[in-house]
C-alpha positions as CSV (number, residue, x, y, z in Angstrom):
1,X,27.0,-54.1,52.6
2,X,29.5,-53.5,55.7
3,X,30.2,-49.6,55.9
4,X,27.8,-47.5,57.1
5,X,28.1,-43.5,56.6
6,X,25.9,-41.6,59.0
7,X,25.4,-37.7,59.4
8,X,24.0,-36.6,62.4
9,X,20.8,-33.9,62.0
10,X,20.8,-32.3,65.4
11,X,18.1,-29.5,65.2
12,X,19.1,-25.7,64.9
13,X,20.9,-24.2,67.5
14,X,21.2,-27.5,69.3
15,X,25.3,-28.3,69.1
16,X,25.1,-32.5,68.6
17,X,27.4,-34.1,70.9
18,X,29.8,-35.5,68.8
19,X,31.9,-37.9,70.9
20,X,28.7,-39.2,72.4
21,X,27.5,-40.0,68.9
22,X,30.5,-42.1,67.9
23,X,30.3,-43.7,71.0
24,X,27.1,-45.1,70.4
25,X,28.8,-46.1,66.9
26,X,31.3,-47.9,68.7
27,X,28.6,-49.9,70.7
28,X,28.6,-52.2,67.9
29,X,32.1,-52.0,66.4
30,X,35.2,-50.4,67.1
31,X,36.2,-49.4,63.2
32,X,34.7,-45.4,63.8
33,X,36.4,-42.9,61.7
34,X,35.0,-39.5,62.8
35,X,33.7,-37.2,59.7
36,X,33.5,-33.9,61.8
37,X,31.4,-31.6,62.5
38,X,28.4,-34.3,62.2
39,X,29.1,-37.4,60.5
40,X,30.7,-40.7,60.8
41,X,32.5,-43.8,58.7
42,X,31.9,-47.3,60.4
43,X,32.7,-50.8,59.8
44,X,30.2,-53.0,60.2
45,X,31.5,-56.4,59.1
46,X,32.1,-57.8,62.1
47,X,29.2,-56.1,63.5
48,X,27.2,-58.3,61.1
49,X,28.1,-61.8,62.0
50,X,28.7,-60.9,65.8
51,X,24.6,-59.4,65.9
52,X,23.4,-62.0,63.5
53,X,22.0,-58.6,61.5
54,X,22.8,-57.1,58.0
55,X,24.2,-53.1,57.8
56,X,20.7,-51.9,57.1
57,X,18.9,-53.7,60.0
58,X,21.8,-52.2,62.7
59,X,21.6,-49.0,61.3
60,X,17.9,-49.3,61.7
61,X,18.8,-50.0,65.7
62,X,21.9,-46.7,65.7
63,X,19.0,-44.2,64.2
64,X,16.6,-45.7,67.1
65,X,18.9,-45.2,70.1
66,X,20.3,-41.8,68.8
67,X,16.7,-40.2,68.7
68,X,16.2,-41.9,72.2
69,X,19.8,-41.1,73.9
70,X,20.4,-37.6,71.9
71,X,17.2,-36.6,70.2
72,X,19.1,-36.6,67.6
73,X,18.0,-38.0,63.7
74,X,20.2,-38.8,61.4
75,X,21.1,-39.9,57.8
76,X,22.7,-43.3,57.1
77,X,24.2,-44.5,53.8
78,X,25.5,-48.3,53.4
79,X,27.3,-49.7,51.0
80,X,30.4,-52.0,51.0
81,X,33.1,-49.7,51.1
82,X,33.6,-46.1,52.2
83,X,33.3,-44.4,49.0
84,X,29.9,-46.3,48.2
85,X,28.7,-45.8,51.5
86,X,29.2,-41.7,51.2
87,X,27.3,-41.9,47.7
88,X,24.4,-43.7,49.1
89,X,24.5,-41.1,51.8
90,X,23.3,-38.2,49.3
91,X,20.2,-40.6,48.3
92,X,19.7,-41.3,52.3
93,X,16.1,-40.0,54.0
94,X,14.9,-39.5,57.6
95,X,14.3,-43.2,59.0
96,X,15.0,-44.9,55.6
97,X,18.7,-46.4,54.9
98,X,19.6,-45.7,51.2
99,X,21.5,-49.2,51.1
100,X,24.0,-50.4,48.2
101,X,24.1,-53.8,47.3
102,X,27.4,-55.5,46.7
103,X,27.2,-57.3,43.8
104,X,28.6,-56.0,41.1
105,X,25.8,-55.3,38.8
106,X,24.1,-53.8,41.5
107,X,27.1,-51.2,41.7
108,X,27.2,-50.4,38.6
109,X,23.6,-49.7,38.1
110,X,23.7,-47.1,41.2
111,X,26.2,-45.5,39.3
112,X,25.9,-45.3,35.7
113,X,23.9,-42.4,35.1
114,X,24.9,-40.2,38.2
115,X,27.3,-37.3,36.7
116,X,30.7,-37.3,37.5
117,X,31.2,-34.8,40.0
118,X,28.9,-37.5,42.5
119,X,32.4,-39.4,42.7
120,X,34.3,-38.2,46.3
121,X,37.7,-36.8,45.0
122,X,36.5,-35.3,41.8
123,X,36.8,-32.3,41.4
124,X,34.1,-29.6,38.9
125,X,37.6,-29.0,36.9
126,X,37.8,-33.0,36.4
127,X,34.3,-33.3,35.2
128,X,34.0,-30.4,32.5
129,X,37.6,-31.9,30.9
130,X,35.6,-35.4,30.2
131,X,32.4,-34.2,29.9
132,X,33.7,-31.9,26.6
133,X,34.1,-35.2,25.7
134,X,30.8,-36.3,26.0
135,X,31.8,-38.3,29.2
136,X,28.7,-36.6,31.8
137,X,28.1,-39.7,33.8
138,X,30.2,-42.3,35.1
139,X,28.4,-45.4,33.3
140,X,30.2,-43.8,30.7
141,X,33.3,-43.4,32.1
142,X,33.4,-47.1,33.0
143,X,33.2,-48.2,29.8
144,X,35.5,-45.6,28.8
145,X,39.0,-46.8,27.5
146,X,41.9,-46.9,30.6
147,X,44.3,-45.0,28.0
148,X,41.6,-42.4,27.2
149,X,41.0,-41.7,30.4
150,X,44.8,-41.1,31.6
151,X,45.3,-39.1,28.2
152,X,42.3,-36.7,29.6
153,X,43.2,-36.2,33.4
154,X,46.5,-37.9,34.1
155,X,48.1,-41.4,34.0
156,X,47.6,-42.0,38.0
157,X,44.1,-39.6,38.4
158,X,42.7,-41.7,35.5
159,X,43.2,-45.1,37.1
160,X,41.6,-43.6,40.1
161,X,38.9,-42.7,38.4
162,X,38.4,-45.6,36.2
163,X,38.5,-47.7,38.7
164,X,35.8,-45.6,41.2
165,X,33.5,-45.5,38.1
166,X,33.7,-48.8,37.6
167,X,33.0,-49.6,41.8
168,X,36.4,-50.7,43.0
169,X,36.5,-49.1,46.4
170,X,40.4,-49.3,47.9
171,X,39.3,-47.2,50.4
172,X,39.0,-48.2,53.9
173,X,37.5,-47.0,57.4
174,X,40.9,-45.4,59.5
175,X,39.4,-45.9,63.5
176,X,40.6,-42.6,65.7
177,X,42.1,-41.1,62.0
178,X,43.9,-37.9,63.0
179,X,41.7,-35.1,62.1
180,X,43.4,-33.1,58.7
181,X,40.2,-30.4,58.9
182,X,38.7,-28.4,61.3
183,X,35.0,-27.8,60.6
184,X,32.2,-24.8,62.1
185,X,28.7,-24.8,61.5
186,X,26.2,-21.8,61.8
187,X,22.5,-23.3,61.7
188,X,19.8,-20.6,61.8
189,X,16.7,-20.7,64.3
190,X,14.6,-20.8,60.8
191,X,15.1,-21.4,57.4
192,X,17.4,-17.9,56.5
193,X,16.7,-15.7,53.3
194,X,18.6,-12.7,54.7
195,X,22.0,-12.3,52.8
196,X,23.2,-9.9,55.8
197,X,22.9,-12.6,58.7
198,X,24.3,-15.7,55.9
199,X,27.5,-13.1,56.4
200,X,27.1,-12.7,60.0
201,X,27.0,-16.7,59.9
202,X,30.3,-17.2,58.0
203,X,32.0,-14.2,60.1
204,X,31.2,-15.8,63.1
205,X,32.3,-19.1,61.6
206,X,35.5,-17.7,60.4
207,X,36.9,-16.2,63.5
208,X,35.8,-19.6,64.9
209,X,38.2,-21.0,62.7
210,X,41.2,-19.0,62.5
211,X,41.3,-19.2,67.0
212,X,41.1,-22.8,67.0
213,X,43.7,-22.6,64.2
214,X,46.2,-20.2,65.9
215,X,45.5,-22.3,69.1
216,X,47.1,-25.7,67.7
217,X,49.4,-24.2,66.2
218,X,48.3,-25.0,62.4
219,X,48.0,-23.1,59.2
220,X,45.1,-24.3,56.6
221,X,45.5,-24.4,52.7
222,X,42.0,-24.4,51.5
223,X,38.5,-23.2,52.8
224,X,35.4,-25.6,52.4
225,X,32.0,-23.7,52.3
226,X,28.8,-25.5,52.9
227,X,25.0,-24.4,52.2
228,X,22.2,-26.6,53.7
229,X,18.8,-25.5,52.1
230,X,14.9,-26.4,53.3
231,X,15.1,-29.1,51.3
232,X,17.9,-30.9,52.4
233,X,20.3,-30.7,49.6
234,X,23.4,-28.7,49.9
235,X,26.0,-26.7,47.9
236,X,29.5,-27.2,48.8
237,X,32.3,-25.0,47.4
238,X,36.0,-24.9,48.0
239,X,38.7,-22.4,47.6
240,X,42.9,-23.0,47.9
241,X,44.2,-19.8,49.4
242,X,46.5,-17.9,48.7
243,X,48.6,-19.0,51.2
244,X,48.2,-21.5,53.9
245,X,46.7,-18.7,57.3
246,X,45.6,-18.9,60.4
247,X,44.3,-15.3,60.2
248,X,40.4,-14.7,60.4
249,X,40.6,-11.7,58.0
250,X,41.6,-14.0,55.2
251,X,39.2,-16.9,56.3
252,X,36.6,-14.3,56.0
253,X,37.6,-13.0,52.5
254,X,37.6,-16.3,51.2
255,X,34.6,-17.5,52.8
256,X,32.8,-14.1,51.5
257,X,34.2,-15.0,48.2
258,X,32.3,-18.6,47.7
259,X,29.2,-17.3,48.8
260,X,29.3,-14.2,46.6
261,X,29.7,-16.9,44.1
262,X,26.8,-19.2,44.8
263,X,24.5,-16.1,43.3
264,X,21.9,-17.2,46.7
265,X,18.9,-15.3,45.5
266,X,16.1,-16.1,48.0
267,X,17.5,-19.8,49.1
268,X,16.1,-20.5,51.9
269,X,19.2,-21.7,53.7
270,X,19.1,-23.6,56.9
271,X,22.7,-23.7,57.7
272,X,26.5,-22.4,56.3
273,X,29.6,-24.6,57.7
274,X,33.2,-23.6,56.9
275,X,35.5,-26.5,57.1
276,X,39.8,-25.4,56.9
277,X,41.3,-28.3,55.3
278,X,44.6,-29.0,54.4
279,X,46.6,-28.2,57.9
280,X,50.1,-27.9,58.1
281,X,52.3,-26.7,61.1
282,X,52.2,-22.7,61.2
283,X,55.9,-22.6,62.0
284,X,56.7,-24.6,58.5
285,X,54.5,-22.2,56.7
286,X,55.8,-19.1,54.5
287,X,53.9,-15.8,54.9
288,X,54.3,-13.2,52.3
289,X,55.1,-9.8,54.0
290,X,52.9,-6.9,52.5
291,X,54.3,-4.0,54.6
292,X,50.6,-3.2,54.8
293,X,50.7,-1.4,58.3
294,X,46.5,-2.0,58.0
295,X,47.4,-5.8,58.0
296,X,49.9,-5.6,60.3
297,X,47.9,-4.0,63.2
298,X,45.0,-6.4,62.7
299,X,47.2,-9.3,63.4
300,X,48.5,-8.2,66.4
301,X,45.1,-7.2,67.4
302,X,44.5,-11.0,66.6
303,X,47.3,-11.7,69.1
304,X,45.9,-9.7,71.8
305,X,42.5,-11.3,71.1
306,X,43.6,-15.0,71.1
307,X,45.1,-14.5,74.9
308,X,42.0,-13.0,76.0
309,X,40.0,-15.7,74.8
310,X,42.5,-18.3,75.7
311,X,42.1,-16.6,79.6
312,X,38.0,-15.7,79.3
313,X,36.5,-17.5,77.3
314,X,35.9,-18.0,73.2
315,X,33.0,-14.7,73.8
316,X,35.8,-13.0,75.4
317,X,36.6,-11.1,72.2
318,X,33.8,-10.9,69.0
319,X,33.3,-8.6,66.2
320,X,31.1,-5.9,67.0
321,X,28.8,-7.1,64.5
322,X,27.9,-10.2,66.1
323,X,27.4,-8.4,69.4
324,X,24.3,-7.7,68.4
């Protein structure tokens, strides 16, 4: 095991210093690639020899000096590569290190009956096309014909996935990667059953968003929503817009749109994250002119709103119904 995967669990309304936290990472190596809002990718190989400890004993040591330093707990997954390591993650407890061995019979038996949709990069879409085919888990897709594989999904997605399924992790950890995503996360004081303040939360997310957007410079093409529950677990949905925006109308719209879909009926939900993925440059992006005068004025509002943030403050300008 050399890559640990660690998500930070600051508690509610308690914003986790980020930086700080990968610094501490970077106390025992340098190979940190940043998982915003609250999580981390690092590279512990030379870590291992230079300590004289294995992955799970040093992450043992991170979750010790982040409680003391931040009072922050957090999750760690280890495995030995970055794809691995963000399974194990999912499995991962407060103060217990779900840990992957690197053998290769070890591998395969942590993956052979999770479904297919537990693989990073595979997609719901992905996983009904095999499993009409009565491949559910990905022990099954191992042993799973190459050719049968790139027949079903595609000659280059099914050598990905046959090799994933099978544990070869190409991945690697990128130190100081250049951020592709832009991520904001509404916890709630206490576990949340109201459906009016989970829309408050992804409102409040959304314009969020779209100003740190407009404020780069950068358009986004698709719209991650995340639901953490009591339990711990989590639903994450995603949506490709229309077009890649910058505007927090259709952030909103979107984000509205998965969470109508998750059919929440009494979840108690702890937090809802939006994460805009995807960005491009807004001056290379197309946008389709309605002649909507409606649309038209609340962009320019938008304008007005983003200079008096950018001169007062982000609370400069809100939606009056998170004034409240």
């Amino acid at each position: 095991m050399t890559v640990l995967c660690v998500r930070f669990q600051p508690p509610p309304m308690h914003e986790a210093a980020l930086p700080g936290l990968l610094g501490l990472l970077e106390e025992f190596t340098p190979v940190v690639e940043a998982l915003p809002p609250d999580g981390a990718l690092a590279d512990l190989r030379g870590a291992e020899r230079y300590f004289g400890r294995d992955a799970v004993e040093l992450a043992s040591v991170i979750r010790v000096r982040a409680l003391a330093r931040y009072g922050v707990d957090c999750l760690i997954g280890a495995g030995p590569g970055p794809m691995l390591a963000r399974m194990a993650l999912r499995d991962a407890r407060p103060g217990r290190t779900r840990a992957v061995p690197g053998d290769p019979a070890a591998v395969a038996e942590f993956l052979a009956e999770r479904p297919v949709v537990a693989l990073p990069g595979t997609g719901t879409a992905t996983a009904r096309t095999l499993a009409e085919y009565g491949l559910d888990t990905l022990g099954r897709v191992a042993a799973a014909p190459l050719s049968t594989l790139q027949r079903l999904v595609g000659a280059k997605a099914g050598r990905e996935l046959h090799e994933k399924a099978n544990g070869v992790d190409r991945g690697r950890v990128v130190p100081h990667a250049v951020s592709r995503s832009l991520a904001a996360e509404r916890p709630f004081d206490r576990d949340e059953l109201d459906p009016d303040r989970h829309r408050g939360a992804l409102l409040s997310a959304a314009e969020d968003l779209g100003a740190r957007l407009r404020a780069v410079g950068k358009v986004c093409r698709t719209l991650t929503l995340t639901a953490r529950y009591a339990d711990r677990s989590a639903t994450v949905r995603g949506r490709t817009l229309a077009e890649p925006t910058a505007h927090s109308a259709a952030l909103t719209a979107a984000a509205y749109g998965m969470y109508e879909a998750l059919g929440l009926q009494r979840a108690r939900v702890r937090a809802l994250a939006l994460r805009a993925e995807g960005l491009t440059s807004a001056e290379q992006a197309s946008h389709q002119l309605t002649f909507d005068p409606v649309d038209e004025k609340a962009r320019r509002i938008e304008e007005v709103a983003d200079r008096a943030r950018a001169r007062f403050g982000p609370r400069a300008v809100i939606p009056g119904t998170l004034a409240a």
